[in-house]
KEKE-3310 file (N, C-alpha, C; in steps of 0.2 Angstrom, whole numbers, plus 5000, padded with zeros to 4 digits):
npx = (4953:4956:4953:4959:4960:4963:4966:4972:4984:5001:5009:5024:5028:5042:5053:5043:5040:5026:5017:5012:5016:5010:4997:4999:4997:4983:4977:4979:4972:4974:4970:4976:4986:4993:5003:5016:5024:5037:5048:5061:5061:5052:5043:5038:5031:5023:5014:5011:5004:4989:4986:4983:4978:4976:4983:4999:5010:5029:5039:5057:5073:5079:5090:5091:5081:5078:5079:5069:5062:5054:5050:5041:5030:5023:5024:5019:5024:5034:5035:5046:5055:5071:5083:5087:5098:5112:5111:5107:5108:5111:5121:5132:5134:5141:5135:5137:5148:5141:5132:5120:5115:5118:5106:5099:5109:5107:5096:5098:5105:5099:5090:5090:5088:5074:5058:5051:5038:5038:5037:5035:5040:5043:5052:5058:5067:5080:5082:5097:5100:5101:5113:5122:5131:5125:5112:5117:5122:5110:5103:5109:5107:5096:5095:5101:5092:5083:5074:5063:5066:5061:5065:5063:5062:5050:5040:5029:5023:5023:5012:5003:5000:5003:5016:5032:5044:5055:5059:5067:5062:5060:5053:5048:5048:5046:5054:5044:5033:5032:5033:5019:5015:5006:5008:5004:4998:4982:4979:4974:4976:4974:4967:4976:4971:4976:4973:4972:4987:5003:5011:5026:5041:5048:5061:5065:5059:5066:5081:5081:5071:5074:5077:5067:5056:5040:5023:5008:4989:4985:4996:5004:5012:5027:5040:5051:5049:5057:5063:5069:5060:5053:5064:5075:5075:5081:5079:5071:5057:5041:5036:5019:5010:4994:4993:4991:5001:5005:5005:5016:5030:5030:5032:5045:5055:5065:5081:5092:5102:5104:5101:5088:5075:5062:5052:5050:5052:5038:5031:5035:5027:5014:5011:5008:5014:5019:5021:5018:5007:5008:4996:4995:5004:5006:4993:4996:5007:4998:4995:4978:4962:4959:4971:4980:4988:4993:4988:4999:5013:5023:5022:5037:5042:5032:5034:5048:5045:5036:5044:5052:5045:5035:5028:5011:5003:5012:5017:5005:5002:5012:5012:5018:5012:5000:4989:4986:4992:4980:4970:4958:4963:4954:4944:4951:4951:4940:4937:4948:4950:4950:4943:4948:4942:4931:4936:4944:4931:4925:4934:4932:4919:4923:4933:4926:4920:4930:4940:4956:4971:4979:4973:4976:4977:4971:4962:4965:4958:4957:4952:4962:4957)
npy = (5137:5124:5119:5112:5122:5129:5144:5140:5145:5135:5131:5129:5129:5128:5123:5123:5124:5127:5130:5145:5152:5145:5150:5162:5164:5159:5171:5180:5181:5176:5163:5151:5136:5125:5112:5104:5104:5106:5101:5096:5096:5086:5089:5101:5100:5089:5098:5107:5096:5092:5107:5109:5096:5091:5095:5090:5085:5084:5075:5079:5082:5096:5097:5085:5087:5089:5099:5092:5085:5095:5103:5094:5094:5105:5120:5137:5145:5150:5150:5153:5150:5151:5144:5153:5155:5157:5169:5179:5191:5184:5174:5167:5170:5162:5164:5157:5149:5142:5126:5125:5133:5125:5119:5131:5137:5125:5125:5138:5132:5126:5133:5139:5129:5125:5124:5137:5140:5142:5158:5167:5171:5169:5178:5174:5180:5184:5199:5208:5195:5202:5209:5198:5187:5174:5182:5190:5179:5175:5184:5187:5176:5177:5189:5181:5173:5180:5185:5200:5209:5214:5222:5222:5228:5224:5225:5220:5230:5238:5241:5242:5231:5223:5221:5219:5214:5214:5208:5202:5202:5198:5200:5192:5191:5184:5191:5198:5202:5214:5226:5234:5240:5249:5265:5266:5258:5254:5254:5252:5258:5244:5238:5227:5216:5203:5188:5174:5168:5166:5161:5173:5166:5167:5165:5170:5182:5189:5188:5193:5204:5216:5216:5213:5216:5225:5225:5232:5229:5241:5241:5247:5238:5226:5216:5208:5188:5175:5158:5156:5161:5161:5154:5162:5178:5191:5199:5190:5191:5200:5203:5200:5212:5217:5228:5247:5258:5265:5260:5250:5257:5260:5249:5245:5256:5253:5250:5247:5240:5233:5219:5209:5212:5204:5207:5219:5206:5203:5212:5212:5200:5204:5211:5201:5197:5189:5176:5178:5167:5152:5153:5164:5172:5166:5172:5186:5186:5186:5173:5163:5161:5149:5142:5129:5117:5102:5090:5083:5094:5099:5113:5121:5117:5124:5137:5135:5134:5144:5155:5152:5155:5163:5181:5181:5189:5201:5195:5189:5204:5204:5198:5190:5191:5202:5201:5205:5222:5227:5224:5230:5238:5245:5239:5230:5239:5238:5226:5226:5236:5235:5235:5236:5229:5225:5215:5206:5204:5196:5183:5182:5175:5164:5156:5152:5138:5133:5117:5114:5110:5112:5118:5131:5137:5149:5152:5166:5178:5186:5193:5191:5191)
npz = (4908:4910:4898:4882:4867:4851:4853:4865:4877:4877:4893:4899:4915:4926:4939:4947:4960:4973:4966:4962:4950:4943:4950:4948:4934:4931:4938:4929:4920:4905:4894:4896:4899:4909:4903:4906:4922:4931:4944:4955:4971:4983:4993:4990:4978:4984:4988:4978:4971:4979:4975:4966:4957:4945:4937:4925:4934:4935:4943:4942:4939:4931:4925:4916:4906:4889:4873:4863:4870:4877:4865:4862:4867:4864:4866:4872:4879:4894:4909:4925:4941:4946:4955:4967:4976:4974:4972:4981:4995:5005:5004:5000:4985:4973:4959:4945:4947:4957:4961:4960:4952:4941:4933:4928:4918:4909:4903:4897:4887:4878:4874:4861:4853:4851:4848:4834:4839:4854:4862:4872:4889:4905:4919:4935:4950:4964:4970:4965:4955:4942:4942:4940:4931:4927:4923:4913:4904:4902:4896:4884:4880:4874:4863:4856:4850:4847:4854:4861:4877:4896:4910:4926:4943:4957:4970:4981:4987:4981:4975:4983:4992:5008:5012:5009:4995:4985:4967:4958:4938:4922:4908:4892:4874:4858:4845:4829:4838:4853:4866:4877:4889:4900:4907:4921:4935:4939:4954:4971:4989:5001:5017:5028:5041:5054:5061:5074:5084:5085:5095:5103:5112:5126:5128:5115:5117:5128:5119:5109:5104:5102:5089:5082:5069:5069:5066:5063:5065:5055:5049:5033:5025:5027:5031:5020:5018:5022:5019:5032:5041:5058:5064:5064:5069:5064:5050:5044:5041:5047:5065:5071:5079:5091:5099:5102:5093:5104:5115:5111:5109:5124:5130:5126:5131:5139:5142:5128:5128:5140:5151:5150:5161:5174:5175:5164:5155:5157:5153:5140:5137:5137:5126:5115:5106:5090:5077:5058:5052:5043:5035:5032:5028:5015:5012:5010:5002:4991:4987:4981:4993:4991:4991:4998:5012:5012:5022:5031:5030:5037:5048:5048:5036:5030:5031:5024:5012:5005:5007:4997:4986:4976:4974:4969:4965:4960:4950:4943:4934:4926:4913:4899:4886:4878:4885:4897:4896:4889:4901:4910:4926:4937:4940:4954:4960:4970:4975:4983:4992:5005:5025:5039:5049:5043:5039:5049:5057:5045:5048:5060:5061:5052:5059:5070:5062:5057:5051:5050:5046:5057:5072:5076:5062:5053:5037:5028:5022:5013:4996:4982:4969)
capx = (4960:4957:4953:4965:4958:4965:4968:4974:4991:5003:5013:5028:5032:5048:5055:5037:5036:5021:5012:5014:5016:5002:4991:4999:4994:4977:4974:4981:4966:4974:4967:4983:4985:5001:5004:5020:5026:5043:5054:5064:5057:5047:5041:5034:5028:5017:5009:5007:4997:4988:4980:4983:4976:4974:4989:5003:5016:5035:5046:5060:5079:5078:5098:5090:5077:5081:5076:5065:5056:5051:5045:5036:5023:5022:5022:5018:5027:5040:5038:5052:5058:5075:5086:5090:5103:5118:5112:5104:5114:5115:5123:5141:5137:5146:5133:5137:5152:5136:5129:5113:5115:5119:5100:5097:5114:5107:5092:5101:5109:5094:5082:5092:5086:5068:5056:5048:5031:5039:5039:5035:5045:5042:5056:5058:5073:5080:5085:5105:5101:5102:5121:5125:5135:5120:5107:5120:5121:5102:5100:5115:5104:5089:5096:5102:5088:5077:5070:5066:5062:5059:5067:5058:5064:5047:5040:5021:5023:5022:5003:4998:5000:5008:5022:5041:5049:5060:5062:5070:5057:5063:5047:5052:5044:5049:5050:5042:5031:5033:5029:5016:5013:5005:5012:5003:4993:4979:4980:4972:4977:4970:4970:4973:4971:4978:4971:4976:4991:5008:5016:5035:5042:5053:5070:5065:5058:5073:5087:5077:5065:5077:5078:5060:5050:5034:5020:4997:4982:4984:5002:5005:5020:5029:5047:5050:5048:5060:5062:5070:5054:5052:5067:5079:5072:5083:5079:5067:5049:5039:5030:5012:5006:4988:4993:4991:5010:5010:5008:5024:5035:5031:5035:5051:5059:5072:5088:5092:5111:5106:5099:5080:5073:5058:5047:5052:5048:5031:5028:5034:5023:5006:5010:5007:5020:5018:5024:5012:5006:5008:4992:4994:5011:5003:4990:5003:5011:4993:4991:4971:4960:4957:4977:4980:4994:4991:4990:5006:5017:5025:5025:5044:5041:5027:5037:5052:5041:5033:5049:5057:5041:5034:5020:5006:4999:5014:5018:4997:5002:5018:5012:5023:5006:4998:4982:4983:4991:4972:4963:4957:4964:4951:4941:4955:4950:4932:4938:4954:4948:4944:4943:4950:4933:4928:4940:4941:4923:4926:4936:4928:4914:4928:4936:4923:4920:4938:4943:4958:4976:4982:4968:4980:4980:4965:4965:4967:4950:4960:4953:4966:4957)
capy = (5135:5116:5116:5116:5125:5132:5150:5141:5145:5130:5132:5124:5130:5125:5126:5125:5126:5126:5133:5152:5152:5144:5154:5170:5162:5161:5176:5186:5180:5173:5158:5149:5129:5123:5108:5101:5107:5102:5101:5092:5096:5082:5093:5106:5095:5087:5104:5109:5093:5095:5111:5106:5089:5088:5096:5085:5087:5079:5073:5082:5086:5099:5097:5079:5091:5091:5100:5086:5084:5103:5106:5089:5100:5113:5125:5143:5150:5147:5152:5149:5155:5145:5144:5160:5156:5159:5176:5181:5195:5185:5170:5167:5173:5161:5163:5152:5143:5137:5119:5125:5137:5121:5116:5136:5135:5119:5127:5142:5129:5121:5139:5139:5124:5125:5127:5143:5141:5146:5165:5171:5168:5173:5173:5177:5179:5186:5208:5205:5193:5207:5210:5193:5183:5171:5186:5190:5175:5172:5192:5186:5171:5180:5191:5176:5169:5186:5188:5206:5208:5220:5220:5224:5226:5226:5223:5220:5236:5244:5238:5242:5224:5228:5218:5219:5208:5216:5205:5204:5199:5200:5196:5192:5188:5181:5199:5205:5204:5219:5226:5239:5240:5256:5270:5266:5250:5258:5249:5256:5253:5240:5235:5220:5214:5196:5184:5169:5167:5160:5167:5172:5163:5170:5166:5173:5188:5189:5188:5194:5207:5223:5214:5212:5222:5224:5227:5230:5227:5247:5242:5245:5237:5220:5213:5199:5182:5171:5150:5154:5162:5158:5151:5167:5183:5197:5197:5186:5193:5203:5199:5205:5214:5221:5232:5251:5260:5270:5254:5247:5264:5260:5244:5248:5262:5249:5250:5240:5238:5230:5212:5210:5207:5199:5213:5218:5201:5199:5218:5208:5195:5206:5213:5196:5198:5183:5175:5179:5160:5151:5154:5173:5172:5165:5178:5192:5186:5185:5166:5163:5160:5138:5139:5127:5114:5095:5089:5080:5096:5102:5122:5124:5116:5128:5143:5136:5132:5151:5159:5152:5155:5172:5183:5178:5196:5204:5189:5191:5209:5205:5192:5192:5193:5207:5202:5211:5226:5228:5226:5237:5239:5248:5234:5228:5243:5239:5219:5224:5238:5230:5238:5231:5228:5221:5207:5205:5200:5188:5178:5178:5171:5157:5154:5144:5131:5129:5113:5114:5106:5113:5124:5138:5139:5151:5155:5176:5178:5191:5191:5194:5191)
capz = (4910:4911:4892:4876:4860:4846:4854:4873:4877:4883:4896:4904:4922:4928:4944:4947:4968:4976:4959:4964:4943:4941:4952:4943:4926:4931:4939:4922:4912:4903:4893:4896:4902:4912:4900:4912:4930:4934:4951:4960:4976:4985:4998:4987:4974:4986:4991:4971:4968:4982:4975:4957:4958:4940:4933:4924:4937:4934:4948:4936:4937:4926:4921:4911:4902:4882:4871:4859:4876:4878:4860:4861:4871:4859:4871:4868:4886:4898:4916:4930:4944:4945:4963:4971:4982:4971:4971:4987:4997:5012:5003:4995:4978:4970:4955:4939:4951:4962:4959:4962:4945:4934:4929:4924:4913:4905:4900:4891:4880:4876:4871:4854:4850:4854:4842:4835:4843:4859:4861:4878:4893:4913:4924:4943:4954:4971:4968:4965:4951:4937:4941:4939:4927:4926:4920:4908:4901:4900:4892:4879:4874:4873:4860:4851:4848:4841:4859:4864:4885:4898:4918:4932:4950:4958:4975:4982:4993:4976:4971:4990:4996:5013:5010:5006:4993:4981:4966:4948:4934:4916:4904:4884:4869:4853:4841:4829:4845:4856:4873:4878:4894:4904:4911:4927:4936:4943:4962:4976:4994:5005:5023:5029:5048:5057:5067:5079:5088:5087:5102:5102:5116:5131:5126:5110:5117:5129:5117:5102:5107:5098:5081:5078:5065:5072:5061:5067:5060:5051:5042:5026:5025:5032:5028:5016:5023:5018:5021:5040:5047:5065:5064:5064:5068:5060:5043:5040:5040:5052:5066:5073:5086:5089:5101:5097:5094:5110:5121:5110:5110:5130:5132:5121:5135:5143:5139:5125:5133:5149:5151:5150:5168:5173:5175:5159:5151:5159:5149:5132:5133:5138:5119:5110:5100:5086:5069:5054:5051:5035:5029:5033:5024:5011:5008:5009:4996:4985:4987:4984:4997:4991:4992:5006:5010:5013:5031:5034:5028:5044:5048:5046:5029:5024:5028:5018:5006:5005:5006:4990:4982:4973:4974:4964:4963:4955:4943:4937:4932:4921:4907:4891:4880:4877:4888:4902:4894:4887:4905:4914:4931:4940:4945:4958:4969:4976:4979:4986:4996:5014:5031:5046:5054:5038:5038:5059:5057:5042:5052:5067:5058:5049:5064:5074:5057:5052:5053:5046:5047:5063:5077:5074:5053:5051:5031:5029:5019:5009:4991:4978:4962)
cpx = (4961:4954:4958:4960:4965:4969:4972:4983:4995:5009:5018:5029:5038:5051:5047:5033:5031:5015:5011:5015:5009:4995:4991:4995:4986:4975:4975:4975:4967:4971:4974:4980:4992:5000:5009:5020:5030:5045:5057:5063:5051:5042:5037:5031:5021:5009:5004:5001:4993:4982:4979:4981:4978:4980:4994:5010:5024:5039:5052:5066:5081:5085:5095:5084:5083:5076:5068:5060:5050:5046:5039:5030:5019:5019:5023:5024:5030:5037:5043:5055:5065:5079:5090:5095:5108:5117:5110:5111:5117:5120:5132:5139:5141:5143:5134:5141:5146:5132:5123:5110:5116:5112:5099:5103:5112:5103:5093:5100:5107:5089:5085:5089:5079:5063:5054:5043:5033:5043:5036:5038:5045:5047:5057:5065:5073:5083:5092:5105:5103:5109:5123:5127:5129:5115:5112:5121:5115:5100:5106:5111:5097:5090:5099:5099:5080:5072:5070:5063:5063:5063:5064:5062:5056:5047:5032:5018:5020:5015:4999:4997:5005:5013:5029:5044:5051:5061:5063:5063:5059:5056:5049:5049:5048:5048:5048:5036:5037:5028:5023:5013:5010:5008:5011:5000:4988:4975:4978:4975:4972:4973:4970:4976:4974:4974:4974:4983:4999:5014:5024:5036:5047:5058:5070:5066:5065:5079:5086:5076:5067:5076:5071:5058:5043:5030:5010:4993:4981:4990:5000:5011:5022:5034:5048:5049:5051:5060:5064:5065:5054:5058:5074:5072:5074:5083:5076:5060:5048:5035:5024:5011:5000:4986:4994:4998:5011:5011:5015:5030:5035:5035:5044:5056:5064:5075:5090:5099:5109:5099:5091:5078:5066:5053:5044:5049:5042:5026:5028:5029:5018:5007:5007:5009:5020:5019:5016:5010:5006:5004:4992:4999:5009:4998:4994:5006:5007:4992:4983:4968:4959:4965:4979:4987:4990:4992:4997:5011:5019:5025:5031:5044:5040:5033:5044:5050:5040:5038:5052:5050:5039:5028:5017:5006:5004:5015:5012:4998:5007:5016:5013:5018:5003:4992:4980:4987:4984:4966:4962:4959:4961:4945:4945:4953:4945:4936:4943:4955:4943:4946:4945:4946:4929:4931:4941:4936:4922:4928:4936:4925:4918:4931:4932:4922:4925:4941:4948:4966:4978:4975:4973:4980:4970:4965:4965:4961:4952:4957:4958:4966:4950)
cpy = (5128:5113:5118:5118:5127:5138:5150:5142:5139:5132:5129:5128:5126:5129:5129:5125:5124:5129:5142:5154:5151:5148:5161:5170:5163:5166:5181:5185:5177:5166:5155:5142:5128:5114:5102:5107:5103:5105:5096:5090:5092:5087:5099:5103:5092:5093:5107:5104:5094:5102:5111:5099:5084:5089:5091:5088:5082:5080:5074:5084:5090:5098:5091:5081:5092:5095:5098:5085:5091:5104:5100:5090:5104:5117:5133:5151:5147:5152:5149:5154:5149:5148:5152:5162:5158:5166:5182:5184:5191:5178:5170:5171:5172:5160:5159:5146:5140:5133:5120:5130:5133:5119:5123:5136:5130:5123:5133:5138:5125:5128:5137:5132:5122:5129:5133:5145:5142:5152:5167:5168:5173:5171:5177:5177:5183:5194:5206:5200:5198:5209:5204:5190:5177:5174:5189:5187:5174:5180:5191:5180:5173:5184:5188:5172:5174:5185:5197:5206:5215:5217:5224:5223:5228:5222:5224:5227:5241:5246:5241:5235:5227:5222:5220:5213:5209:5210:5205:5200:5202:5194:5196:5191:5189:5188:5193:5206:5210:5221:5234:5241:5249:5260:5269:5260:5254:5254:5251:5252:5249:5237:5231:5219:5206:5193:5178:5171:5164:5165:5167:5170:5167:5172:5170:5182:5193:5191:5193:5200:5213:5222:5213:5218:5219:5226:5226:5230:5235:5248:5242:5240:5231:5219:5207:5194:5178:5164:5152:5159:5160:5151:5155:5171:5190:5196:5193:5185:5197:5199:5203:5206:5218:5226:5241:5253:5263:5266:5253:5251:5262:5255:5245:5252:5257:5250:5245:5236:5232:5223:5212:5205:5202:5204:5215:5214:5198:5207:5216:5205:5197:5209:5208:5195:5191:5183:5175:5170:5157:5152:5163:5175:5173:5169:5184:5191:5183:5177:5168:5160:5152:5138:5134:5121:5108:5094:5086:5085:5101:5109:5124:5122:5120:5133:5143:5138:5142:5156:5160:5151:5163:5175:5185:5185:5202:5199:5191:5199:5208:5199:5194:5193:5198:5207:5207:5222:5230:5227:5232:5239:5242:5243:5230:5234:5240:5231:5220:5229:5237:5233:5232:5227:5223:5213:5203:5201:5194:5183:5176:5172:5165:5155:5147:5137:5129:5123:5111:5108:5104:5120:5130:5141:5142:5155:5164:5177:5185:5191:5195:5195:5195)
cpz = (4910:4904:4888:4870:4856:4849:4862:4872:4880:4885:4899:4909:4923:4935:4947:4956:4970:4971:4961:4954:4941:4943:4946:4935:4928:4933:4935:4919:4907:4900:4890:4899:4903:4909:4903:4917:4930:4942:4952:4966:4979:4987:4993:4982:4976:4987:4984:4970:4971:4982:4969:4953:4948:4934:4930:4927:4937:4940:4944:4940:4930:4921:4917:4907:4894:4878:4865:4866:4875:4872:4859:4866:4869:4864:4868:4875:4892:4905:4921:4933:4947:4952:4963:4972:4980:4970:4977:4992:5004:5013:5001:4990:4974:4960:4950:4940:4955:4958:4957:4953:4938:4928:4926:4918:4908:4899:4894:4886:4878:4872:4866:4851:4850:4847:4841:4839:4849:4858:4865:4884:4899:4917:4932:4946:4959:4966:4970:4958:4944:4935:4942:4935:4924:4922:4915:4901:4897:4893:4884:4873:4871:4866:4853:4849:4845:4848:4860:4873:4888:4905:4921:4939:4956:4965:4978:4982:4987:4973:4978:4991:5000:5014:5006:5003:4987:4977:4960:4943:4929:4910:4897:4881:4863:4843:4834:4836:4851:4863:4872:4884:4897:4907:4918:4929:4941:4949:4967:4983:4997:5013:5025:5038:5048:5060:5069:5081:5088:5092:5101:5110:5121:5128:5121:5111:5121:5124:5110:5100:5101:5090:5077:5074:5064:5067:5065:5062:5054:5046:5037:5022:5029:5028:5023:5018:5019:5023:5030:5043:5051:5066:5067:5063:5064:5052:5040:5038:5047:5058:5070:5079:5087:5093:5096:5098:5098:5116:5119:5114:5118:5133:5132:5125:5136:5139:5135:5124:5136:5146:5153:5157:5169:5173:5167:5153:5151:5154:5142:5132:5134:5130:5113:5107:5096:5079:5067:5054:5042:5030:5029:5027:5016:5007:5007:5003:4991:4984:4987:4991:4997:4991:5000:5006:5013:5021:5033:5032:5035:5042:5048:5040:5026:5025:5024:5013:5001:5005:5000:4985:4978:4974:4968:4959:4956:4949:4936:4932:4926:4916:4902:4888:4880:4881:4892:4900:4894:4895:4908:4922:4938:4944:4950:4964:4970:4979:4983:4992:5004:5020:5035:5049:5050:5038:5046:5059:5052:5044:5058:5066:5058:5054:5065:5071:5054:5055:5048:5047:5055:5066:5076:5067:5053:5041:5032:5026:5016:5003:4987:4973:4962)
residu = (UNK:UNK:UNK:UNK:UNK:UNK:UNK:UNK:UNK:UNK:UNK:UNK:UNK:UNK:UNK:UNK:UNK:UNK:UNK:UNK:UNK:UNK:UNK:UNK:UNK:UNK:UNK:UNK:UNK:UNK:UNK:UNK:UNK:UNK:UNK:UNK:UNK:UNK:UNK:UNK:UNK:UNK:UNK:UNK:UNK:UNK:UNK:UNK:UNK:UNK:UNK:UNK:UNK:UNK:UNK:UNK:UNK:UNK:UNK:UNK:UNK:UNK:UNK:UNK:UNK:UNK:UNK:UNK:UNK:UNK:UNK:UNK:UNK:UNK:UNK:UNK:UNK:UNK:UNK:UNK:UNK:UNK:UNK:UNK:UNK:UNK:UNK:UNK:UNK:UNK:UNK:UNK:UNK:UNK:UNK:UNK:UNK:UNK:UNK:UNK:UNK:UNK:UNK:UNK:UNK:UNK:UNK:UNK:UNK:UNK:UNK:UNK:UNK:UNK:UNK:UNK:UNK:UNK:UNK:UNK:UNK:UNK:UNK:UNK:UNK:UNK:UNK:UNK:UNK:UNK:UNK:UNK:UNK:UNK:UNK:UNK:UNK:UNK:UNK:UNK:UNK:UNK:UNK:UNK:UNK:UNK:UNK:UNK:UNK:UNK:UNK:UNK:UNK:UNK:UNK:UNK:UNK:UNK:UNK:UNK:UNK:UNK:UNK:UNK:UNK:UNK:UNK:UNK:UNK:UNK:UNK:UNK:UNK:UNK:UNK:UNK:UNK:UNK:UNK:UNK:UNK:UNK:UNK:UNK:UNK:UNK:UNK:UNK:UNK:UNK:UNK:UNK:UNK:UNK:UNK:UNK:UNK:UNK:UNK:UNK:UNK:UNK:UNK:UNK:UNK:UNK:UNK:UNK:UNK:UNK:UNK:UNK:UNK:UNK:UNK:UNK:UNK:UNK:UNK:UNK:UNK:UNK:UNK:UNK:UNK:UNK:UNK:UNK:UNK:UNK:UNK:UNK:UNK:UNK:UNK:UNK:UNK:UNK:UNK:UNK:UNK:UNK:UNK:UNK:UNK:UNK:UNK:UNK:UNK:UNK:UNK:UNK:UNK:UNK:UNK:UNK:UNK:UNK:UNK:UNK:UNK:UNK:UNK:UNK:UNK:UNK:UNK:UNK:UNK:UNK:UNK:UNK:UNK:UNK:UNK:UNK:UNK:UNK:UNK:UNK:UNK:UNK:UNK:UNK:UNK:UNK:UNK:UNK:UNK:UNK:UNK:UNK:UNK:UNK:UNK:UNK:UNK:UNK:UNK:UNK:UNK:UNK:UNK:UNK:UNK:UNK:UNK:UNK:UNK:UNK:UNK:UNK:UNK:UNK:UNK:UNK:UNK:UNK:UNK:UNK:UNK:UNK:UNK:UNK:UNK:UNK:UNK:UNK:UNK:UNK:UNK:UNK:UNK:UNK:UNK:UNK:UNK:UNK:UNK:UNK:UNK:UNK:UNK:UNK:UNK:UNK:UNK:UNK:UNK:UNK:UNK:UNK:UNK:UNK:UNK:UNK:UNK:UNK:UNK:UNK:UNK:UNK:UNK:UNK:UNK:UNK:UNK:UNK:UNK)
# end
């Protein structure tokens, strides 16, 4: 991945995050090279170089992107996962009238002019994009320029990553290239366990308590996690408990009318009810395990950060090229087959040597690849 040949693929990322693209790129197999990385984002930008030290990263507003720049890359693949928010349910939705949808607009009116050698194209967005005037757009210009593509509305949950994050992915390539993908991905489950602490606080637990979705060391399953993590609790991610579910269910009897006593509050807080942490976050949503964030990047950061990003794991599965088509799938069960006990105990061990940003940030020792 860090040389170019004759057969490497090059790639622009755009809208390139915390590199959540880039990881996906390499976990395909791809013999691909991310050639640029644009954003705008300070704050995430720091985090990409960071674990991409070497990559050629652009402090970029992508609306001042032409097309003589792009092809003067000769690039063979477009990734991008371009702003959300004009389409996200819990926003306006004022799609192609929001500001924030002008740099994707630009780049429409720039493929047409792009030269041949670009013929594969990955793109990401929030579930709701699909019905928008924007995805419209984009599927109108695709077909004007002798793309054929594919839509996907996928979600971790559906690989056995116990995570929920529903999100639109439209993969395309430049015909006579065609797709072929399998009827199945053959993906086993796996367990994954927590460790350390971020306690939910009183007030929290007080006002809050009903709106959590609680999740233990034997879920399969956990909520999307989006930027207001531990910030807002309805709807924003899950959070952990290692109690078993018949303590919960107990705690849980009070009325959930009547105003939470003290008694009451002193039975929340023996369950240890706690936000995942951003490296937990992080591995849920298939970051590798050397994924890490720079030390001056505050934890209300990372979790914006990690919320307007994607997960790796499914990305690795969709590549416009035919590569992984051709693999084989079944070596993803044994590495990704792990016991509760089994990972418990890895990071016990990891614990006592971490010296990492924050005594709280213990990595997830998850493997994904």
């Amino acid at each position: 991945m860090n040389s170019l040949n004759s057969s490497t693929i090059k790639v622009l990322e755009l809208y390139s995050g915390i590199g959540g693209m880039n990881y996906a790129l390499r976990g395909s197999g791809i013999s691909g090279k991310v050639v640029a990385a644009m954003d705008i984002n300070t704050t995430a930008n720091k985090v990409y170089q960071h674990n991409f030290p070497d990559e050629n990263l652009l402090q970029r507003n992508i609306q001042a992107l032409t097309a003589e720049e792009i092809n003067s890359y000769g690039i063979d693949m477009i990734l991008m996962s371009p702003p959300c928010q004009p389409f996200t349910r819990v926003g306006l939705k004022k799609d192609v009238s929001d500001s924030r949808t002008c740099s994707f607009l630009h780049l429409l009116s720039i493929f047409p002019h792009l030269n041949s050698k670009w013929k594969y194209l990955l793109l990401e967005n929030v579930k709701g994009f699909e019905n928008s005037e924007a995805c419209q757009l984009l599927l109108t210009t695709l077909e004007q320029i002798n793309f054929c593509y594919q839509q996907f509305i996928l979600s971790p949950s559906m690989f056995s990553v116990p995570n929920t994050r529903h999100r639109y992915y439209l993969i395309a390539k430049r015909r006579p290239l065609t797709f072929i993908f399998p009827v199945q991905l053959g993906v086993t489950d796996r367990a994954l366990t927590y460790f350390e602490k971020f306690l939910i606080n009183d007030k929290t637990l007080k006002k809050h308590a009903w709106l959590m979705d609680i999740v233990g060391p034997n879920s399969r399953r956990s909520c999307c996690f989006t930027k207001a993590y531990s910030h807002y609790v309805e709807g924003t991610g899950s959070v952990f408990c290692s109690k078993p579910t018949e303590i919960i269910a107990e705690v849980f009897k009070f009325n959930r009318n009547e105003e939470i006593n003290p008694e009451q509050l002193q039975l929340l807080r023996s369950l240890e009810l706690r936000y995942f942490t951003p490296q937990e976050v992080a591995r849920l949503m298939c970051f590798p395990d050397d994924f890490s964030f720079p030390p001056d990047i505050t934890i209300k950061q990372m979790y914006r950060l990690l919320g307007n990003s994607i997960n790796v794991f499914v990305v690795t599965l969709l590549s416009p090229t035919d590569h992984n088509m051709q693999r084989d799938y079944a070596h993803i069960r044994d590495d990704r087959c792990i016991t509760v006990h089994e990972i418990t105990t890895k990071l016990a061990i990891e614990h006592s040597a971490v010296q990492e940003m924050n005594e709280n940030f213990v990595p997830f020792g998850i493997p994904v690849y």
